[in-house]
PDBQT receptor file of N, H, CA, C and O in Angstrom, charges set to zero:
ATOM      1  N   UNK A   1      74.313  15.198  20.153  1.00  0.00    +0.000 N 
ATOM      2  CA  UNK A   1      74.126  13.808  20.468  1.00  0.00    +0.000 C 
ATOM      3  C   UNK A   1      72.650  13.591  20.753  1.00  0.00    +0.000 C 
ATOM      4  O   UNK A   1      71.965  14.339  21.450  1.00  0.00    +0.000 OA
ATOM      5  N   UNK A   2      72.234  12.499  20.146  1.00  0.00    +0.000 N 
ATOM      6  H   UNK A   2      72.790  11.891  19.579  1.00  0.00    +0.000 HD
ATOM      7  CA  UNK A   2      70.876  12.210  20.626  1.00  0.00    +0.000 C 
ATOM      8  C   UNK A   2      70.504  10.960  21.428  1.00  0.00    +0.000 C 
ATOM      9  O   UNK A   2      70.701   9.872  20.888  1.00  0.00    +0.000 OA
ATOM     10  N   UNK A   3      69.864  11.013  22.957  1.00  0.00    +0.000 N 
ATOM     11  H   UNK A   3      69.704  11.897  23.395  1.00  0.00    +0.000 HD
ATOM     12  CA  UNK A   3      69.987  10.350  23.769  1.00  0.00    +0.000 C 
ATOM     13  C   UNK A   3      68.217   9.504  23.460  1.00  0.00    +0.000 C 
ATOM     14  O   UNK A   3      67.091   9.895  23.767  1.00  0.00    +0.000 OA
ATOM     15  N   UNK A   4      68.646   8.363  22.807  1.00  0.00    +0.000 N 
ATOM     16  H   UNK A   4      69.561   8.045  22.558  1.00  0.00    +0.000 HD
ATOM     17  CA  UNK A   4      66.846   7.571  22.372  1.00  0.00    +0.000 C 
ATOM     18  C   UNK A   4      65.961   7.467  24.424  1.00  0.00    +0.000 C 
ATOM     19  O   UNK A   4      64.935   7.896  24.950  1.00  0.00    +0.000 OA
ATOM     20  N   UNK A   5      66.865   6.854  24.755  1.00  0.00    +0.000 N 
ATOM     21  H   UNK A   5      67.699   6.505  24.327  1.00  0.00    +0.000 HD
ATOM     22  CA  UNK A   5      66.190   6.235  26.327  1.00  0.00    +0.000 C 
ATOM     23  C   UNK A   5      66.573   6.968  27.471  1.00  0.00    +0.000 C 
ATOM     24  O   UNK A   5      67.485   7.757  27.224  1.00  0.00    +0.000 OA
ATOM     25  N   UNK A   6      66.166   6.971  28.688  1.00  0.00    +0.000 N 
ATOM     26  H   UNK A   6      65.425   6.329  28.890  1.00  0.00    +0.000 HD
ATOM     27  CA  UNK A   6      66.984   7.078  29.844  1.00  0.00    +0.000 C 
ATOM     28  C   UNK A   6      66.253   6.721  30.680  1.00  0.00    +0.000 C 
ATOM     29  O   UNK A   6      65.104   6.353  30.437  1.00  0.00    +0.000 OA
ATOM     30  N   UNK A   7      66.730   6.752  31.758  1.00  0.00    +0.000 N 
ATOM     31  H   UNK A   7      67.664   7.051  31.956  1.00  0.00    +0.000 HD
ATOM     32  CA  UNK A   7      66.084   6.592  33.370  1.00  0.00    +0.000 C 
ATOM     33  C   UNK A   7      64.935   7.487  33.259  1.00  0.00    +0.000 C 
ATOM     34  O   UNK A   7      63.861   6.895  33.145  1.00  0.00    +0.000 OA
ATOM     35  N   UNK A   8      64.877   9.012  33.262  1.00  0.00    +0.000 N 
ATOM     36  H   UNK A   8      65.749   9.493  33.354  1.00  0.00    +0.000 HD
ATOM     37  CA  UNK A   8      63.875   9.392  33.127  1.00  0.00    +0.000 C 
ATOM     38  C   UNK A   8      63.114   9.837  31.623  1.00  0.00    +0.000 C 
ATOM     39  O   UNK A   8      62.592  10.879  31.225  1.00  0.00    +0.000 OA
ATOM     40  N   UNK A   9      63.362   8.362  30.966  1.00  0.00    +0.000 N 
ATOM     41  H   UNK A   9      63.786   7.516  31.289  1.00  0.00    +0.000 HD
ATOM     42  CA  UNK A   9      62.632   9.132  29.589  1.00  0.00    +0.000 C 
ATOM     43  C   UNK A   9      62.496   7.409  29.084  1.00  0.00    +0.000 C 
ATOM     44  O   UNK A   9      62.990   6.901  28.077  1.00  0.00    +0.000 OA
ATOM     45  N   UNK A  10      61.800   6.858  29.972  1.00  0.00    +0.000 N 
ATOM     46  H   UNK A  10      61.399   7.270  30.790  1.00  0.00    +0.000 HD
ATOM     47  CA  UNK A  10      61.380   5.588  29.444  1.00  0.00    +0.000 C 
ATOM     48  C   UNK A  10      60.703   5.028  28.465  1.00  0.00    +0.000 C 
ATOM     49  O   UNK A  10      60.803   3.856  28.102  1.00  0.00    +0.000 OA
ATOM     50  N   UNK A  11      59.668   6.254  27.808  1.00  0.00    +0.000 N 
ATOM     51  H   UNK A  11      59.587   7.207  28.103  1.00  0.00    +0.000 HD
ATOM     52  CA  UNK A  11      58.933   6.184  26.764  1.00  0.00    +0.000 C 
ATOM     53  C   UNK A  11      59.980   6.508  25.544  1.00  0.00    +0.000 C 
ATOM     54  O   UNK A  11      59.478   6.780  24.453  1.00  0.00    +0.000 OA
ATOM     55  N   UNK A  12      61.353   6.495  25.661  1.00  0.00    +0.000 N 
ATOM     56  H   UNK A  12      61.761   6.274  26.547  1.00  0.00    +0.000 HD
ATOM     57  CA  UNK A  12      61.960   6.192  24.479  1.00  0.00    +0.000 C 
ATOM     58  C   UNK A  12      61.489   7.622  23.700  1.00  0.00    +0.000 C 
ATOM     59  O   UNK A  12      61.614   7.581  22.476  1.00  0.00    +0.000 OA
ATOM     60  N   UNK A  13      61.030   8.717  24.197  1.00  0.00    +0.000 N 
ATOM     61  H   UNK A  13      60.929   8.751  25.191  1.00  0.00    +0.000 HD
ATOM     62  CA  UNK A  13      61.007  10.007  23.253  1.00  0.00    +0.000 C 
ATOM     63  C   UNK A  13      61.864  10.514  22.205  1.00  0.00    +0.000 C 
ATOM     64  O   UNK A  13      61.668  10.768  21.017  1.00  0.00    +0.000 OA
ATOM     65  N   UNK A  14      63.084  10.610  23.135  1.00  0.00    +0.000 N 
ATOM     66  H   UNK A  14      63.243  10.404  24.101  1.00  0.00    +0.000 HD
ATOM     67  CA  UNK A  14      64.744  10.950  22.613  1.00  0.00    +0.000 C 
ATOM     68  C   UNK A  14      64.487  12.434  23.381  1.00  0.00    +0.000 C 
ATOM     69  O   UNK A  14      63.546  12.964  23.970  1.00  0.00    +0.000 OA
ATOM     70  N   UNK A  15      65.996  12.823  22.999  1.00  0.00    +0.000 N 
ATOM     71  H   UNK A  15      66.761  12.392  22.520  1.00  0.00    +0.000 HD
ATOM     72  CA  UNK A  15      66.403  14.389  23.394  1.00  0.00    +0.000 C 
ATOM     73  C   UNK A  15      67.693  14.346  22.670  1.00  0.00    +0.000 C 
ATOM     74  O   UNK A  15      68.501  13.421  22.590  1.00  0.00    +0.000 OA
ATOM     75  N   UNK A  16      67.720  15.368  22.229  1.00  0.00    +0.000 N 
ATOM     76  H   UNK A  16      67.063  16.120  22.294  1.00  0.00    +0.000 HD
ATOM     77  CA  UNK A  16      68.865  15.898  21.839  1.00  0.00    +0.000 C 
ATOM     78  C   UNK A  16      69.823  16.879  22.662  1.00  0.00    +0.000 C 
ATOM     79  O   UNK A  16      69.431  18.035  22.820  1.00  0.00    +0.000 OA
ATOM     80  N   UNK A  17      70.833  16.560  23.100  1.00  0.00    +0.000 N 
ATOM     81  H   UNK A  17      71.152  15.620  22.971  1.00  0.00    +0.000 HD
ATOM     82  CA  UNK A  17      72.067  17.078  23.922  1.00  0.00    +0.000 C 
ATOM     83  C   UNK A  17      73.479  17.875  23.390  1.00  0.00    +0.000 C 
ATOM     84  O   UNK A  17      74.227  17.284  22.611  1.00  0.00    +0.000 OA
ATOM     85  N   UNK A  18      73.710  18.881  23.734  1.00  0.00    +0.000 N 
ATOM     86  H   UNK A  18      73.103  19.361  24.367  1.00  0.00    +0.000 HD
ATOM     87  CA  UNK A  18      75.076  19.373  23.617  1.00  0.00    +0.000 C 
ATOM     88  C   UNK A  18      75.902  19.043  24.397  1.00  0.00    +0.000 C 
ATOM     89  O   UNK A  18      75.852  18.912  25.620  1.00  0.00    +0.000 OA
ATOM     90  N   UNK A  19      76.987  18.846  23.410  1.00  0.00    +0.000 N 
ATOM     91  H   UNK A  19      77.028  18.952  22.417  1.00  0.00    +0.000 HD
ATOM     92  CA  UNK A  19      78.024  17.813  24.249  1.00  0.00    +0.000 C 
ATOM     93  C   UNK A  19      79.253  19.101  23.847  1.00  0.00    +0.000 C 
ATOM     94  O   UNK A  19      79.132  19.626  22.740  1.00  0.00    +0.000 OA
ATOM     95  N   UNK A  20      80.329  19.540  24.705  1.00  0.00    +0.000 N 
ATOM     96  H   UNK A  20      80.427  19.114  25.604  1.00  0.00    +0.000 HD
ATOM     97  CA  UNK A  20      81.305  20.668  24.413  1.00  0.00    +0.000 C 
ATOM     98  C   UNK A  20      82.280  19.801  24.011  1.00  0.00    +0.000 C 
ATOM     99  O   UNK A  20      82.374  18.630  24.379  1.00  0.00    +0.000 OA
ATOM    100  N   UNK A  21      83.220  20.544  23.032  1.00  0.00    +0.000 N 
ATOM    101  H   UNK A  21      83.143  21.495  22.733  1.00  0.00    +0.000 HD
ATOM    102  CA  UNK A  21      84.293  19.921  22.754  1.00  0.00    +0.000 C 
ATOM    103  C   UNK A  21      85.216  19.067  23.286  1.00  0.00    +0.000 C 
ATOM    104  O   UNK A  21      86.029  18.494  22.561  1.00  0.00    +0.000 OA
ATOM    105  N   UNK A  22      85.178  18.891  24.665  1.00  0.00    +0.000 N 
ATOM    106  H   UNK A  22      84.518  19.357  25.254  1.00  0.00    +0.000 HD
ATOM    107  CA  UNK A  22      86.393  18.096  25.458  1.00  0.00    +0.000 C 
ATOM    108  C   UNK A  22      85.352  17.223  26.012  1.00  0.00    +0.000 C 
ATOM    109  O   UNK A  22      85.913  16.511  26.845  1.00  0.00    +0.000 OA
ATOM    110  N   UNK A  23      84.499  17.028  25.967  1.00  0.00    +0.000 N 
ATOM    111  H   UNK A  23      84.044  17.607  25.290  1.00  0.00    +0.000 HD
ATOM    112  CA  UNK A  23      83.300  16.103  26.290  1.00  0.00    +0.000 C 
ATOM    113  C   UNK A  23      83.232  14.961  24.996  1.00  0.00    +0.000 C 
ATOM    114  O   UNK A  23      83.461  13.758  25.123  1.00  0.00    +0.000 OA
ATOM    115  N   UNK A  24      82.885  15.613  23.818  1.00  0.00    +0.000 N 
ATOM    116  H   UNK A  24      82.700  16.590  23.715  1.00  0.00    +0.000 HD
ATOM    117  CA  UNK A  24      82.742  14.936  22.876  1.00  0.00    +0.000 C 
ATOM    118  C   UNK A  24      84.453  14.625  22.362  1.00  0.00    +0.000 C 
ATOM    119  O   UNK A  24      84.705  13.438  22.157  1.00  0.00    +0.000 OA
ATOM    120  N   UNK A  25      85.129  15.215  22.240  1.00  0.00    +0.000 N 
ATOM    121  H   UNK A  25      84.924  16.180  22.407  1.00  0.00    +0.000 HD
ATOM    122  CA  UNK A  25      86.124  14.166  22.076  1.00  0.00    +0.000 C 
ATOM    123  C   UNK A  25      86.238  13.141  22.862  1.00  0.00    +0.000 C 
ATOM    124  O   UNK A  25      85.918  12.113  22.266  1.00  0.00    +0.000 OA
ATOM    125  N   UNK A  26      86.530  12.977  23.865  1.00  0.00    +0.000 N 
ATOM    126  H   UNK A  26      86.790  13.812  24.350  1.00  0.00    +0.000 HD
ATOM    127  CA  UNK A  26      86.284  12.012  25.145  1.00  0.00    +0.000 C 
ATOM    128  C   UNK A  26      85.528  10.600  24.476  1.00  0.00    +0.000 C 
ATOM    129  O   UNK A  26      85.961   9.490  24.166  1.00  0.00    +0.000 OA
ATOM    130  N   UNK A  27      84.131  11.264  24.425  1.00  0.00    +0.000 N 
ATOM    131  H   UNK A  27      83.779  12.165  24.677  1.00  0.00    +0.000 HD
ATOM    132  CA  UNK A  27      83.038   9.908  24.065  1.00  0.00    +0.000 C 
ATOM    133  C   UNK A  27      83.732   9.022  22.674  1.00  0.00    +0.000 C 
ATOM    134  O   UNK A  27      83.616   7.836  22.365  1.00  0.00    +0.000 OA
ATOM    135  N   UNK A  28      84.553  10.257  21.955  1.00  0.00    +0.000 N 
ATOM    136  H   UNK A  28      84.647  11.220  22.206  1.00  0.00    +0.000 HD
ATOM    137  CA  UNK A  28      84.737   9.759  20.765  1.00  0.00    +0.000 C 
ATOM    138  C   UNK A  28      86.244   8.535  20.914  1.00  0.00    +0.000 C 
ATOM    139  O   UNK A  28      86.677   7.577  20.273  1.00  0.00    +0.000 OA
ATOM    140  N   UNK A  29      86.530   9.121  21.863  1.00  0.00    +0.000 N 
ATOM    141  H   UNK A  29      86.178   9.899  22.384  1.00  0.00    +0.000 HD
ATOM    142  CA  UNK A  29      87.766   8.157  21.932  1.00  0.00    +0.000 C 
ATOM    143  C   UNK A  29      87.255   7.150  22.889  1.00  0.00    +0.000 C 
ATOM    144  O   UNK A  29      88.156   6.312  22.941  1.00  0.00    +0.000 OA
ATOM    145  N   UNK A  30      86.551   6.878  23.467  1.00  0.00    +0.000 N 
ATOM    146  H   UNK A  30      85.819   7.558  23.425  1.00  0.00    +0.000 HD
ATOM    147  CA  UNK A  30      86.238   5.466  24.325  1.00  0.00    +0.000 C 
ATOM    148  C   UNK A  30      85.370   5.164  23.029  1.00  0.00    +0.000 C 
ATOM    149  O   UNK A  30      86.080   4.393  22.385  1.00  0.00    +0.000 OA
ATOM    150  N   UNK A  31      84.364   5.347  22.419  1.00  0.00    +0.000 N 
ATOM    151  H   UNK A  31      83.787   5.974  22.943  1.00  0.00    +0.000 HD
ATOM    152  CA  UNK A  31      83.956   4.629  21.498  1.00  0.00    +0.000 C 
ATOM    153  C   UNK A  31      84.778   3.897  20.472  1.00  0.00    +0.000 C 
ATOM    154  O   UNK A  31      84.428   2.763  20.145  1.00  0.00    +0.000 OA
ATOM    155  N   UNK A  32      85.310   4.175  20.206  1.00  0.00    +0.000 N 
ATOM    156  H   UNK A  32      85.595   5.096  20.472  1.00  0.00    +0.000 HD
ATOM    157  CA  UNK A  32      86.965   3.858  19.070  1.00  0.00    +0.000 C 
ATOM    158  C   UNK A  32      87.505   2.767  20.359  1.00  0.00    +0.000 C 
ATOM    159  O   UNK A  32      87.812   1.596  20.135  1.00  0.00    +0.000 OA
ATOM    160  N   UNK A  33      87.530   3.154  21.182  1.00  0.00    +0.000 N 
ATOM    161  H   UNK A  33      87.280   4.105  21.364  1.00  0.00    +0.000 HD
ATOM    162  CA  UNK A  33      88.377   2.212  22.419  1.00  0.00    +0.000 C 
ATOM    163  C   UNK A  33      87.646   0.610  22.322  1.00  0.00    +0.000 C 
ATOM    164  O   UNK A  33      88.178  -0.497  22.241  1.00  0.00    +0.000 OA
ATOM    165  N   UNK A  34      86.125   1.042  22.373  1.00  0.00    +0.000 N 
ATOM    166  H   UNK A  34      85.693   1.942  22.439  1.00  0.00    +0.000 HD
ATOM    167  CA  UNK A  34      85.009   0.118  22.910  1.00  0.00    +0.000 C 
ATOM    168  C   UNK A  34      85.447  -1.277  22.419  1.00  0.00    +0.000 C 
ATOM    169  O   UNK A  34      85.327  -2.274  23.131  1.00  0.00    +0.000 OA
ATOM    170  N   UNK A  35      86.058  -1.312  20.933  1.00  0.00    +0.000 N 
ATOM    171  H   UNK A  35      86.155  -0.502  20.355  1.00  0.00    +0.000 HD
ATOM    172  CA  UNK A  35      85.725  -2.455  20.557  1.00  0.00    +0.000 C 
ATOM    173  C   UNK A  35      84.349  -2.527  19.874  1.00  0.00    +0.000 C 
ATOM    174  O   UNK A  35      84.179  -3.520  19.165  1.00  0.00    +0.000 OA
ATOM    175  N   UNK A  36      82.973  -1.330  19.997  1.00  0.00    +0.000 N 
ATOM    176  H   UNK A  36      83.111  -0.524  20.573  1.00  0.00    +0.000 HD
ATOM    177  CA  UNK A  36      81.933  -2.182  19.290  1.00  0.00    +0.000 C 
ATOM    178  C   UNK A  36      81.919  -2.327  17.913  1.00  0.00    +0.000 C 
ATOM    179  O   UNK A  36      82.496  -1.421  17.313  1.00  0.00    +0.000 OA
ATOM    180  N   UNK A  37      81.320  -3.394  17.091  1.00  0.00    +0.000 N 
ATOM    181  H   UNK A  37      80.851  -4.130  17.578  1.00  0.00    +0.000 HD
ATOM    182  CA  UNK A  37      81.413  -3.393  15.804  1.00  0.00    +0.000 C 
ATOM    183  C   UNK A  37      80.268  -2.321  15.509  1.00  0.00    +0.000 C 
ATOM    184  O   UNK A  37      80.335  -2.069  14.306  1.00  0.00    +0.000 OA
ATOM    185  N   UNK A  38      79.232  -1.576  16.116  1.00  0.00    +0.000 N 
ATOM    186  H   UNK A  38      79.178  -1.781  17.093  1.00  0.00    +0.000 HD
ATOM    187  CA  UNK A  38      78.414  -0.659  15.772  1.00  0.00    +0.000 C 
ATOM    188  C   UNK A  38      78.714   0.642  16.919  1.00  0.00    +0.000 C 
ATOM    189  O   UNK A  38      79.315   0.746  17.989  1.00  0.00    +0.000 OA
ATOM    190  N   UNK A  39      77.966   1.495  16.067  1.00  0.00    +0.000 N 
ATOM    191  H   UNK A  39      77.478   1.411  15.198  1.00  0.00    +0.000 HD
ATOM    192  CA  UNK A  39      78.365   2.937  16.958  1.00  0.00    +0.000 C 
ATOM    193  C   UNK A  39      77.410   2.687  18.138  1.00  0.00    +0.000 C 
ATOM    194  O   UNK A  39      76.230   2.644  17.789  1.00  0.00    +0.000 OA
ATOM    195  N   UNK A  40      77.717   2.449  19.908  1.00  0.00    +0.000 N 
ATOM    196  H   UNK A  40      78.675   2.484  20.192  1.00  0.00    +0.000 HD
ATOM    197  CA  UNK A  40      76.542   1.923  20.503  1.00  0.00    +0.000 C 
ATOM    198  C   UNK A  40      76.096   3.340  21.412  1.00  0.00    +0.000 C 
ATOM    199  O   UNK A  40      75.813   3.404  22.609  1.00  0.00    +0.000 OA
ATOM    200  N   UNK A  41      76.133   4.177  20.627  1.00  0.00    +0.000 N 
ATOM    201  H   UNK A  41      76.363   4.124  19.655  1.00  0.00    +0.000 HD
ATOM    202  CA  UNK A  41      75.618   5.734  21.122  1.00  0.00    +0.000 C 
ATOM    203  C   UNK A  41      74.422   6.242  20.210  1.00  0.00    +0.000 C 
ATOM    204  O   UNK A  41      73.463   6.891  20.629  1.00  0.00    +0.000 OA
ATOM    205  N   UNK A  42      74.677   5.750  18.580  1.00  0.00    +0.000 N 
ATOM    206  H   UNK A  42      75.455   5.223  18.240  1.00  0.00    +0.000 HD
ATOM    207  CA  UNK A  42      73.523   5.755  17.812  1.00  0.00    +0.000 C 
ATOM    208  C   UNK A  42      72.409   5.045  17.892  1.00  0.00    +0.000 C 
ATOM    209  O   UNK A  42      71.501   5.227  17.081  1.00  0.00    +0.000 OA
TER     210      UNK A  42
């Protein structure tokens, strides 16, 4: 997963994160849940 912003990364650098399997399923099913018409993690 790649995180563009955060609290401590205001200059918008990015980072790239490992997310474990029961983590990332998770995100994947509230995203599907969300309703957004775009992926709002990309």
């Amino acid at each position: 997963m790649t995180v563009r912003k955060s609290k401590t990364n205001q200059k918008g650098e990015g980072a790239v994160l490992y997310l474990g399997r029961p983590t990332l399923k998770r995100v994947q099913k509230w995203t599907e849940a969300s309703g957004f018409e775009e992926d709002p993690l990309t």
